[in-house]
The first five atom37 places (N, CA, C, CB, O) and aatype in JSON, in Angstrom:
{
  "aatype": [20, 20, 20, 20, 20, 20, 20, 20, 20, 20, 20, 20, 20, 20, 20, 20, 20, 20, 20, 20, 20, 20, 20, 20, 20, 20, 20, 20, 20, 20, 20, 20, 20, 20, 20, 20, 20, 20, 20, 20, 20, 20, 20, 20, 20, 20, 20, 20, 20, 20, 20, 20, 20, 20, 20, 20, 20, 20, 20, 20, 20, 20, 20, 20, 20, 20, 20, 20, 20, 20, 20, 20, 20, 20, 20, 20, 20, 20, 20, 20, 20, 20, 20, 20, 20, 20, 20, 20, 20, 20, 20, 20, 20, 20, 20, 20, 20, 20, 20, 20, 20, 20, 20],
  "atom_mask": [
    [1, 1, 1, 1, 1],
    [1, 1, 1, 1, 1],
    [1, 1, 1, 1, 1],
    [1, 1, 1, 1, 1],
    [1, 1, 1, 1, 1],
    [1, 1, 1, 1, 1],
    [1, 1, 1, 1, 1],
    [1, 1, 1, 1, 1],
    [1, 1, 1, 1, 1],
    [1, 1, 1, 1, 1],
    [1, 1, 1, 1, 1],
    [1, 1, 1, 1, 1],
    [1, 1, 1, 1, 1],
    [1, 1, 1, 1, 1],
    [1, 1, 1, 1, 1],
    [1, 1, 1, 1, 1],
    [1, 1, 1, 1, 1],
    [1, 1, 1, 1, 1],
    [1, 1, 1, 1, 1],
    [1, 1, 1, 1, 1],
    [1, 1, 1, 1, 1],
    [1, 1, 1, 1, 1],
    [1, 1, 1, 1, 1],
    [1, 1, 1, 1, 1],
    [1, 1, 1, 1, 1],
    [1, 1, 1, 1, 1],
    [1, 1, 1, 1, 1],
    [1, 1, 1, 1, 1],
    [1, 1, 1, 1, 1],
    [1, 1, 1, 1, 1],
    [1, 1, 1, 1, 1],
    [1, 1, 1, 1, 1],
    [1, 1, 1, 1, 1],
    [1, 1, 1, 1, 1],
    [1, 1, 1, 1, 1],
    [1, 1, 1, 1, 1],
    [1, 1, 1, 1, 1],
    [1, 1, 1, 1, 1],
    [1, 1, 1, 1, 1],
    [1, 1, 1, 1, 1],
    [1, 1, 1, 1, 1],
    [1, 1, 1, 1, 1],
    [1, 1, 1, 1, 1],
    [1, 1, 1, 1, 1],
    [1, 1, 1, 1, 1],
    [1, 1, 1, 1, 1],
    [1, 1, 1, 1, 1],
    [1, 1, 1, 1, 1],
    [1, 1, 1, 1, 1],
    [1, 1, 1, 1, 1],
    [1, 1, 1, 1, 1],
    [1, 1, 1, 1, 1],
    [1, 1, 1, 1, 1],
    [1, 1, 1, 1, 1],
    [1, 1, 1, 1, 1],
    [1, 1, 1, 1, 1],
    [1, 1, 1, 1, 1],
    [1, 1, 1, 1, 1],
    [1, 1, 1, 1, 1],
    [1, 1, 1, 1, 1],
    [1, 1, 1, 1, 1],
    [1, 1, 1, 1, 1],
    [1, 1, 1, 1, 1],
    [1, 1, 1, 1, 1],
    [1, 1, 1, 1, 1],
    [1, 1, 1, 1, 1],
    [1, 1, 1, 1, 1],
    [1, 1, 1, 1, 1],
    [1, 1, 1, 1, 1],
    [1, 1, 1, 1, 1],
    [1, 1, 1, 1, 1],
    [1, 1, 1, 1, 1],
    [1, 1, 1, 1, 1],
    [1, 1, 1, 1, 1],
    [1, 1, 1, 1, 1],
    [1, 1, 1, 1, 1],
    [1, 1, 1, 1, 1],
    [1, 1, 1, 1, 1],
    [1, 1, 1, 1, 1],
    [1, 1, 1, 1, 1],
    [1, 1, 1, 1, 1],
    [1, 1, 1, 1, 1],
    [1, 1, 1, 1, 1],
    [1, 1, 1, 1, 1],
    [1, 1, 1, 1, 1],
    [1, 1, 1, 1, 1],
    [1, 1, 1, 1, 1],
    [1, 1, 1, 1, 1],
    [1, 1, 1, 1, 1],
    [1, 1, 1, 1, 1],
    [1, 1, 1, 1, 1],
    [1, 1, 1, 1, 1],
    [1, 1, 1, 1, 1],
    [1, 1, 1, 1, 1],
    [1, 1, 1, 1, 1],
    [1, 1, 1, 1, 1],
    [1, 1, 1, 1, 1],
    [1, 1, 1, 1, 1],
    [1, 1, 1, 1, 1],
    [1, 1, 1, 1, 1],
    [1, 1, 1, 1, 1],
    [1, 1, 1, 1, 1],
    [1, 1, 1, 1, 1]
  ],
  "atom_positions": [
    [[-34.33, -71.38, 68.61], [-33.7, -70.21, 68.02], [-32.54, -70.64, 67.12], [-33.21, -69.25, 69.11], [-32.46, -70.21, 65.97]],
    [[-31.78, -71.37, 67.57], [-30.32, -72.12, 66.8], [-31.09, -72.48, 65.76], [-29.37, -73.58, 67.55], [-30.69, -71.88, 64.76]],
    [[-32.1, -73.25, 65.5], [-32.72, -74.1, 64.46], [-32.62, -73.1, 63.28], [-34.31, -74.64, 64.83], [-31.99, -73.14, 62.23]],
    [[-33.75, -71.9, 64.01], [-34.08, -70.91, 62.93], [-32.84, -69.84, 62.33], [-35.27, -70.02, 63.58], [-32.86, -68.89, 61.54]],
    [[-32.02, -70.35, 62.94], [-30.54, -69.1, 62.54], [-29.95, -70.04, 61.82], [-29.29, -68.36, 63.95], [-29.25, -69.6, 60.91]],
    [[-30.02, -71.91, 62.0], [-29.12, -72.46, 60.58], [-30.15, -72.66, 59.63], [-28.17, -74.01, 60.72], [-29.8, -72.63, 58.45]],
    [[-31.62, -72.92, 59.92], [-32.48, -73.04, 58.57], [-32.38, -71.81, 57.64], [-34.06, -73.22, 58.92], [-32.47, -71.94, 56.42]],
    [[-32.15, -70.32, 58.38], [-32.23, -69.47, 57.64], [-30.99, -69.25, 56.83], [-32.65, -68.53, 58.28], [-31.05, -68.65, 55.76]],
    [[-29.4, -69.9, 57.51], [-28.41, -69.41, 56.68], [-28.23, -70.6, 55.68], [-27.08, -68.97, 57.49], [-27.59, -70.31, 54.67]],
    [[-28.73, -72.06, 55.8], [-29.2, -72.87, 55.28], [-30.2, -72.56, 53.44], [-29.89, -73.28, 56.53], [-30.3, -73.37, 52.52]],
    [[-30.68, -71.36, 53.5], [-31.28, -71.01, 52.68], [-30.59, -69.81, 51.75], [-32.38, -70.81, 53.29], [-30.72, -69.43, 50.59]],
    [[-29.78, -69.42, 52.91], [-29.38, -68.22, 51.75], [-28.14, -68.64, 51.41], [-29.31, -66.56, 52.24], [-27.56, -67.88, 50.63]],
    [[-27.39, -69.9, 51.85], [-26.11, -70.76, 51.08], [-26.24, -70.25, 49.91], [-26.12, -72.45, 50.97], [-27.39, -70.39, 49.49]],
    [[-25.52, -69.7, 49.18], [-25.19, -70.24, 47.43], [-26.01, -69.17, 47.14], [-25.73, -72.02, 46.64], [-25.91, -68.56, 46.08]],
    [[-26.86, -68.86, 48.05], [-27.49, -66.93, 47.11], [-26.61, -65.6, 47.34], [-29.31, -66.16, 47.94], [-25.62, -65.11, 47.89]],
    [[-27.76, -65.36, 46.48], [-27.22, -63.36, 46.22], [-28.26, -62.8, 46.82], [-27.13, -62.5, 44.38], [-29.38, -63.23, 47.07]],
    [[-27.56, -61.4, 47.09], [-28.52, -60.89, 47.74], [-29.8, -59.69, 46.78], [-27.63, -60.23, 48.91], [-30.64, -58.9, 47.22]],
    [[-29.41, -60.05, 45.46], [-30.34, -60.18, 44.14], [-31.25, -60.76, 44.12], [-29.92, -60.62, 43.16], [-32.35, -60.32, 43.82]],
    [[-30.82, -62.67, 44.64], [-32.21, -63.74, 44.98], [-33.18, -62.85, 45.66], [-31.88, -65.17, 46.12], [-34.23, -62.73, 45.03]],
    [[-33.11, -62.28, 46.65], [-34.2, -61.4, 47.54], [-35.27, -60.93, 46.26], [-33.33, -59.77, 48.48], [-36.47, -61.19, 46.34]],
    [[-34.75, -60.3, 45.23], [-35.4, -59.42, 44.51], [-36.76, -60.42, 43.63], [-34.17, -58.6, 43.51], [-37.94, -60.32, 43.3]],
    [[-35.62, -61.37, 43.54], [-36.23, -62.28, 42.36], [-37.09, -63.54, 42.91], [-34.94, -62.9, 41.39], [-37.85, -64.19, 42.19]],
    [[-36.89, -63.76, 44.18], [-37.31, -64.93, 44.71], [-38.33, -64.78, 45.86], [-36.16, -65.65, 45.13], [-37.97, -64.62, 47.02]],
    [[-39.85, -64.85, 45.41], [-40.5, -64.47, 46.78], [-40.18, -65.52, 47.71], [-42.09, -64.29, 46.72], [-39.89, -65.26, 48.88]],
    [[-40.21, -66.58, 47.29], [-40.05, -68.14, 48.47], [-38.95, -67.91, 49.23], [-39.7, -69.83, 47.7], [-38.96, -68.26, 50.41]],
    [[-37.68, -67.19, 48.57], [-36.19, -66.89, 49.93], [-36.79, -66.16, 50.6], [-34.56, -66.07, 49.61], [-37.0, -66.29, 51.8]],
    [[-37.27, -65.01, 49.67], [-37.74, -64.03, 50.72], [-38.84, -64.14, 51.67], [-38.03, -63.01, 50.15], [-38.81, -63.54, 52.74]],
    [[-39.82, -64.91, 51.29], [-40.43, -65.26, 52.73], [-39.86, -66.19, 53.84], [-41.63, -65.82, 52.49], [-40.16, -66.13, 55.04]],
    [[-38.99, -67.08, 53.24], [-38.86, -68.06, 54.3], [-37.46, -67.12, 55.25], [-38.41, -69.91, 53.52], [-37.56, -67.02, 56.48]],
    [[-36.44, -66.59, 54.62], [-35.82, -65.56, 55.25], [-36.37, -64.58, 56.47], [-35.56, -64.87, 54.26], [-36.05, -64.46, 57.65]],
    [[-37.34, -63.93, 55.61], [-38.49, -63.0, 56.61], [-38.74, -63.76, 58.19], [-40.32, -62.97, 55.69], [-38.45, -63.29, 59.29]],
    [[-39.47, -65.28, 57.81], [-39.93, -66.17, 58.86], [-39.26, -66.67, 59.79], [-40.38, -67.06, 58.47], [-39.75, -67.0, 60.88]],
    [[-37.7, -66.84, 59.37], [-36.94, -67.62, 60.63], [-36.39, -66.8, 61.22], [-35.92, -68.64, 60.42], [-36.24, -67.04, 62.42]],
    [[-35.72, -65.14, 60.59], [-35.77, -64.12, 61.4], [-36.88, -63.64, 62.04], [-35.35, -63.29, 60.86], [-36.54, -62.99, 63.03]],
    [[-38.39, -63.71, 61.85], [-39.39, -63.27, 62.63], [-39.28, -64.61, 64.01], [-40.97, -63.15, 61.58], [-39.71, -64.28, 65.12]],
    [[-38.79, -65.81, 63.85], [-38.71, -66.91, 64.4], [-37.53, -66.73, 66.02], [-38.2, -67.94, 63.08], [-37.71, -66.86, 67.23]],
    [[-36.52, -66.42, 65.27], [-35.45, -65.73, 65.71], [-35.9, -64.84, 66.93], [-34.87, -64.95, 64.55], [-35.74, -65.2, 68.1]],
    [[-36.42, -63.76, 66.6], [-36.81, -62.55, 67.37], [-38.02, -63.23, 68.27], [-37.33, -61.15, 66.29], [-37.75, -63.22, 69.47]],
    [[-38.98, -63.67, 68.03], [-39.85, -64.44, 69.01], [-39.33, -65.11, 70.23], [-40.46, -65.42, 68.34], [-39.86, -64.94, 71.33]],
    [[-37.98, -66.12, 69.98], [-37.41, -67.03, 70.6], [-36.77, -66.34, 71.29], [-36.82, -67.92, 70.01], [-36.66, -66.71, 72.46]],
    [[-36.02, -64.94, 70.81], [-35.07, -64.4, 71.85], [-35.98, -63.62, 72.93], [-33.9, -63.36, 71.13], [-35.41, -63.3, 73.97]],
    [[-37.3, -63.29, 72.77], [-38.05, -62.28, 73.31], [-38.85, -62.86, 74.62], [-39.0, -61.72, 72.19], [-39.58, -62.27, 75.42]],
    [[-38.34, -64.58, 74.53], [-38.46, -65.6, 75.46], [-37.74, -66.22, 76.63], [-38.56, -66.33, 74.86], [-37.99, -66.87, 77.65]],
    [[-36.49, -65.58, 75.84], [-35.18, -66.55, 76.97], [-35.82, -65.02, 77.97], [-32.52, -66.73, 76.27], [-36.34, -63.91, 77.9]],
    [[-35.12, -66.34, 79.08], [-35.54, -64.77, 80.66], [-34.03, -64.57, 81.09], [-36.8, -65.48, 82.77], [-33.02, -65.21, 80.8]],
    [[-34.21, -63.5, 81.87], [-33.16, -62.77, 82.38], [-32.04, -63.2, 82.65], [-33.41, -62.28, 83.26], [-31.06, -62.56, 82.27]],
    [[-31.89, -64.36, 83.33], [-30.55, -65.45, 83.79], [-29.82, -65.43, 82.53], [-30.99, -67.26, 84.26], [-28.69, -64.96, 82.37]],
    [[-30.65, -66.07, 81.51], [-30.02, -66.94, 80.56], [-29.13, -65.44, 79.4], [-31.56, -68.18, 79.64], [-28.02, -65.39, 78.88]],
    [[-30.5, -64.28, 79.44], [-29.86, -63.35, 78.86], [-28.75, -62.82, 79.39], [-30.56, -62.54, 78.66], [-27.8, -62.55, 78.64]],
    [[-28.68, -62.58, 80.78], [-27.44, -62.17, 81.48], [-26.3, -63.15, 81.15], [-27.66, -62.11, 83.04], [-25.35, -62.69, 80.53]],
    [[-26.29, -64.22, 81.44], [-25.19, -65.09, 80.82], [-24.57, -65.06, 79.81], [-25.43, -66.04, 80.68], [-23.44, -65.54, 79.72]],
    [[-25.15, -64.52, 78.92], [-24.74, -63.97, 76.54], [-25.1, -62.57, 77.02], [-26.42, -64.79, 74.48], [-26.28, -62.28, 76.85]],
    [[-24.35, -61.66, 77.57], [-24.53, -60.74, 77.09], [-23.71, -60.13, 75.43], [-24.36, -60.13, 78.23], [-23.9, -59.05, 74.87]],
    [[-22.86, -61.19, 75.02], [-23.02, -61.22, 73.82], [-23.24, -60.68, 72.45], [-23.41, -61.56, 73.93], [-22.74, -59.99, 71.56]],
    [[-25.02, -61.89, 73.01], [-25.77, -61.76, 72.03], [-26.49, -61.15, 72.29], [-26.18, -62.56, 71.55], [-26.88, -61.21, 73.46]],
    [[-27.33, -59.8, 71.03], [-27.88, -58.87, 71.16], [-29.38, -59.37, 71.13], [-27.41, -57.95, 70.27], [-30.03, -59.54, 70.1]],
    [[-29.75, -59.54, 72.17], [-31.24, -59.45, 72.49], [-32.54, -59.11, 72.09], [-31.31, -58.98, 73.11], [-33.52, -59.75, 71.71]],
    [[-32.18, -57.49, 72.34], [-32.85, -56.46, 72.33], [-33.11, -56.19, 70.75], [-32.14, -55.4, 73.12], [-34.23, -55.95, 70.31]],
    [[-31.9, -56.26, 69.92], [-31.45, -56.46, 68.58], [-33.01, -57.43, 67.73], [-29.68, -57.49, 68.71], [-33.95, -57.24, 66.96]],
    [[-32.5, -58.26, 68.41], [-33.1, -59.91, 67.87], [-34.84, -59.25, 67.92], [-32.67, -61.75, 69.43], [-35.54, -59.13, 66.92]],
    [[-35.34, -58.85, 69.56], [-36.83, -58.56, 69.3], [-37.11, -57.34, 68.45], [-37.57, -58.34, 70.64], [-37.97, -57.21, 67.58]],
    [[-36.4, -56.66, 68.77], [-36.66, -55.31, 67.49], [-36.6, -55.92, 66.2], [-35.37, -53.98, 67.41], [-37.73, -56.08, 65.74]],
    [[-35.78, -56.26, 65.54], [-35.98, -57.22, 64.47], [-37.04, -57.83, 63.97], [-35.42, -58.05, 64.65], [-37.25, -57.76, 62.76]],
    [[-37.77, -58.43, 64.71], [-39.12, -59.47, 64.48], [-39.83, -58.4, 64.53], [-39.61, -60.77, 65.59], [-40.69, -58.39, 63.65]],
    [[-39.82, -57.21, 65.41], [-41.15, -56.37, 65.42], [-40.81, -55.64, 64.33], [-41.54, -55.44, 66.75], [-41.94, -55.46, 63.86]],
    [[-40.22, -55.21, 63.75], [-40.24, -54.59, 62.82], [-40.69, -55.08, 61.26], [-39.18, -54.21, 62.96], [-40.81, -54.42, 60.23]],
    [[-40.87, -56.43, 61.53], [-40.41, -57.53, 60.3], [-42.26, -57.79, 60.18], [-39.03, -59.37, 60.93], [-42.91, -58.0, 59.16]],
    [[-42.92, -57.66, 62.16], [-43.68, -58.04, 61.68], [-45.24, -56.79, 61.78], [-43.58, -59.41, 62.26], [-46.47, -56.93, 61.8]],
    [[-44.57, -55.98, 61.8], [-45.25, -54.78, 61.86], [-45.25, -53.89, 61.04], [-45.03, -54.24, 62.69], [-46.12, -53.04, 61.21]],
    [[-44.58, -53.77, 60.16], [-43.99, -53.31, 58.8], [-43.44, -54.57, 57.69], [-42.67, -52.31, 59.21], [-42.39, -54.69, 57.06]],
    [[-44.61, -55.36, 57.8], [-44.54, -56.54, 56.98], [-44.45, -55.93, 55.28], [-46.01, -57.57, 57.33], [-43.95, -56.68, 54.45]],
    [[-44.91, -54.62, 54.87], [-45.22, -54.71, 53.56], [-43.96, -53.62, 53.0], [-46.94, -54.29, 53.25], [-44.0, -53.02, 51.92]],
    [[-42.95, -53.53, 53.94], [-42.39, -52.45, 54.0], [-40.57, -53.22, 54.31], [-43.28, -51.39, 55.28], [-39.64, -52.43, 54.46]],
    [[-40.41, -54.2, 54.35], [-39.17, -55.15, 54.3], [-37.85, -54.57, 53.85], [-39.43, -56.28, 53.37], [-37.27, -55.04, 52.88]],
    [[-37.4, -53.65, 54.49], [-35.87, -53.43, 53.5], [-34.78, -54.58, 53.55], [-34.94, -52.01, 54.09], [-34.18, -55.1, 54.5]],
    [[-34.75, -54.72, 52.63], [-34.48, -56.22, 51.57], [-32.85, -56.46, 51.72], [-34.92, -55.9, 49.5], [-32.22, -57.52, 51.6]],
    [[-32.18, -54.58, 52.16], [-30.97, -54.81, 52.62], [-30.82, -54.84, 53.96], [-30.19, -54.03, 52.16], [-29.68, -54.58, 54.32]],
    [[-31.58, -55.05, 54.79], [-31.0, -55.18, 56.16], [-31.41, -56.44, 56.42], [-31.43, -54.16, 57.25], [-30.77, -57.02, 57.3]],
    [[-32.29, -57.02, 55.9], [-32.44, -58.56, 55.76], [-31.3, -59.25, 55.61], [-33.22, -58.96, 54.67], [-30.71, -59.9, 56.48]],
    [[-30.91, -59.06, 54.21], [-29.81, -59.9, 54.16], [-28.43, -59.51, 54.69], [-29.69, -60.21, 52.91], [-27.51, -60.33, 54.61]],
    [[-28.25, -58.44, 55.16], [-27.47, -58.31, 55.81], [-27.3, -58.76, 57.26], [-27.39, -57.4, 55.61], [-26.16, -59.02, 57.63]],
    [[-28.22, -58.88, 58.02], [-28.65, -59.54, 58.95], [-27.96, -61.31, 58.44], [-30.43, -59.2, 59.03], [-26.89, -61.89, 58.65]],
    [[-28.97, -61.59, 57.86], [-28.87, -62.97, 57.02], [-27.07, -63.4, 57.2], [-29.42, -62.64, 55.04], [-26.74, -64.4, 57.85]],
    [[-26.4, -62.8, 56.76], [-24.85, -63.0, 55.43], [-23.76, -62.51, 57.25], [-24.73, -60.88, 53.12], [-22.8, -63.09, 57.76]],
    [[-24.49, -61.31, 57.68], [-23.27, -61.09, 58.59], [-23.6, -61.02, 59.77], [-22.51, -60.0, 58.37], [-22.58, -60.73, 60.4]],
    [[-24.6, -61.12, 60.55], [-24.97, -61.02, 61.36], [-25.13, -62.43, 62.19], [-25.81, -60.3, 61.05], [-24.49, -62.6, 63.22]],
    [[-26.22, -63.67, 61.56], [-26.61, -64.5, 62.1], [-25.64, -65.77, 62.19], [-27.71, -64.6, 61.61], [-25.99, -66.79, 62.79]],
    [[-24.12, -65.6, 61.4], [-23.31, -66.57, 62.01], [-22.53, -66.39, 63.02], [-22.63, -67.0, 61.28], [-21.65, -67.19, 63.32]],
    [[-22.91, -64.77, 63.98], [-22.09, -64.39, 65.0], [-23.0, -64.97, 65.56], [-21.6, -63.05, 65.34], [-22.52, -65.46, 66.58]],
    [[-24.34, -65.26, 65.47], [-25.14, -65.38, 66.61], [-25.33, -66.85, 66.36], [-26.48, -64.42, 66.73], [-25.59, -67.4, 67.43]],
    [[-25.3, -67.63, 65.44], [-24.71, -69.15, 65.76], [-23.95, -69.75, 66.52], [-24.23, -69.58, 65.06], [-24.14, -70.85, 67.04]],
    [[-22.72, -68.79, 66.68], [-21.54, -69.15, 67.61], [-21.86, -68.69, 68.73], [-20.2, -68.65, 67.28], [-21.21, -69.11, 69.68]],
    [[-22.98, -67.66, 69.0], [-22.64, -67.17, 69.99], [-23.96, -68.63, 70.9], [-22.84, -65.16, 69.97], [-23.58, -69.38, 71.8]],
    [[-25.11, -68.63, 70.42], [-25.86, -69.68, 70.8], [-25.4, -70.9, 71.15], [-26.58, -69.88, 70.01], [-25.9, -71.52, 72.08]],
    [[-24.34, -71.37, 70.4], [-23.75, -72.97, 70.66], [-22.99, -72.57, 71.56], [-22.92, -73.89, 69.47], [-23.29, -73.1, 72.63]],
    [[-22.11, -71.86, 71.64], [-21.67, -71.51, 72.69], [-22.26, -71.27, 74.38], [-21.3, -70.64, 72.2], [-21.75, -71.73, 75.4]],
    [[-23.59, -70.32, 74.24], [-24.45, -70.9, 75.6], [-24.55, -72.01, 75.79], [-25.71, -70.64, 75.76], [-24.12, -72.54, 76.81]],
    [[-25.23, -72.74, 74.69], [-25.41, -74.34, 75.0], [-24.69, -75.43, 75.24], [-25.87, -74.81, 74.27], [-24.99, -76.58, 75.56]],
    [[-23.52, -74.79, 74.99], [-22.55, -75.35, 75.42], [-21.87, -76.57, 74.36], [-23.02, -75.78, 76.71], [-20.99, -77.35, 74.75]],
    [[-22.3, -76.58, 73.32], [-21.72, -76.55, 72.04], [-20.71, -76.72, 71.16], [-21.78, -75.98, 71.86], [-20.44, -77.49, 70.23]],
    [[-20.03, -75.44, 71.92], [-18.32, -74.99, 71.81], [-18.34, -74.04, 70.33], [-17.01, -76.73, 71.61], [-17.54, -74.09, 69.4]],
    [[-19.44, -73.27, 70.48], [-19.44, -72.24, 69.15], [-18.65, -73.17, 67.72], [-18.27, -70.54, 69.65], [-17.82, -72.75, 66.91]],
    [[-19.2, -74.37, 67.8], [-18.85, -75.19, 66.26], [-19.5, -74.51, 65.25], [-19.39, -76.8, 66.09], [-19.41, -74.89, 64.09]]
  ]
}
């Protein structure tokens, strides 16, 4: 899950959230590590979720299902908003389970 939350902010470094419009390749690979994201969280079990209550979970699988169930239907601003403000709370909040120290 960590992987797919720095590959994805990894990608949108140095973009706009214009690139979305113009760039199918951000926009799929964006789409994928958040669909990645939501898979991985829809995995951790109960212990580990109880421990981060945190991090939003429930958030994370709704996310992927939506992403991947309404694939043709992407609002392009909650993506990147997700993307820009969302997924470096949940960087810190991940290294932080792992013990890390939310670097």
């Amino acid at each position: 899950m960590l992987d797919a939350v720095e590959a994805a902010m990894g990608y949108a470094e140095g973009r706009s959230r214009s690139d979305l419009d113009a760039d199918a390749m951000l926009r799929d690979a964006l789409v994928l590590q958040v669909q990645v994201i939501g898979e991985a969280a829809s995995r951790v079990g109960a212990d580990t979720r109880h421990a981060a209550p945190e991090i939003p979970w429930h958030e994370l699988r709704a996310m992927r299902n939506r992403l991947v169930h309404e694939y043709f239907r992407v609002d392009l601003d909650l993506l990147w908003g997700t993307v820009e403000r969302d997924l470096p709370a949940l960087r810190r909040g991940l290294r932080e389970l792992l013990g890390e120290g939310g670097r």
